[in-house]
C-alpha positions, 0 to 999 in steps of 0.5 A, a space after each residue: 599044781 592046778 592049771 589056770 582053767 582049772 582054778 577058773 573053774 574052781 573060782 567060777 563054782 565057789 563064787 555060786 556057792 557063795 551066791 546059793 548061800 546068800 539065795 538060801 539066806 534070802 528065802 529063809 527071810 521070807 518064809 520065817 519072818 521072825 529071823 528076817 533081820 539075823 537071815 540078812 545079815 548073812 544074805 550080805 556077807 554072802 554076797 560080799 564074800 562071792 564079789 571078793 572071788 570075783 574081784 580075785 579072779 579078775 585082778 589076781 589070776 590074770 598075774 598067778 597071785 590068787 590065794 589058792 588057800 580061799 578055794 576047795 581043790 575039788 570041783 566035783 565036791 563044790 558042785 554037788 554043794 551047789 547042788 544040793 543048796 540049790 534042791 533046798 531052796 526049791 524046798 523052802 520055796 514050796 514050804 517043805 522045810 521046817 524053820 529047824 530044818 532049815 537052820 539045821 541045813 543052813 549050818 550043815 551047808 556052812 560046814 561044807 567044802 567050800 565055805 568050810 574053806 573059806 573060813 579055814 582061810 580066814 582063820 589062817 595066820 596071814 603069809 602075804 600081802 594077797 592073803 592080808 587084803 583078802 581078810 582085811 576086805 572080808 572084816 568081821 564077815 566069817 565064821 557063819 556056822 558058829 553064828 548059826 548055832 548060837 543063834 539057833 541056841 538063842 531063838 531055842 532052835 533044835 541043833 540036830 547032830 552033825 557030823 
């Protein structure tokens, strides 16, 4: 069982993921126009996805009834996503990426640790009242790296292998 500080910790690192997607979603808006409107669809579900954490963290832990199930149980794999969303964007904003590599990276980062899981939460057949509301509030704002993919499919994107 983790300890309150640590799934404070836990829920303070997915919240950023949340936020470092929503700023990755954001820059690829500006430096490829033609993706603005697909680009910020996902900018909001991000940003919708880190106030769910938040309001989570500030109404449910206080009571022990987050659902634990929402995030990764390894703070070290959450920072290094972090981390390297982060050293992405720098590259974006000094146009080092190409609009490929770009969404290549952006689905590789859906796939990772904590936004992994949250799909994987999402996608789970609800156990309690918690979890419904979480996915009810949540609505249609999942599944981004299918989303991407067929986007990238529909615009004749390159899909590069992913492991």
């Amino acid at each position: 069982m983790r300890d309150s500080e640590q799934l404070y910790r836990l829920i303070d690192a997915s919240i950023r993921l949340e936020h470092n997607m929503a700023a990755l979603y954001e820059k690829m808006a500006e430096v490829f126009p033609q993706d603005k409107q697909f680009c910020w669809t996902l900018v909001m579900e991000e940003k919708n996805h880190a106030a769910l954490l938040r309001s989570g963290r500030q109404s449910f832990m206080p009571h022990q009834v987050f659902p634990l199930d929402l995030i990764p149980s390894s703070l070290s794999q959450l920072k290094q996503s972090n981390q390297m969303i982060s050293e992405f964007i720098k590259q974006l904003k000094n146009h080092q990426s190409s609009r490929k590599e770009a969404f290549n990276k952006a689905y590789s980062f859906e796939e990772s640790a904590g936004e992994f899981h949250f799909q994987t939460f999402m996608d789970k057949p609800v156990e309690n009242d918690m979890e419904r509301m979480f996915k009810e509030l949540n609505q249609g704002d999942k599944d981004h790296a299918l989303r991407i993919k067929r986007y990238m499919e529909e615009q004749d994107i390159p899909f590069l292998a992913h492991k």
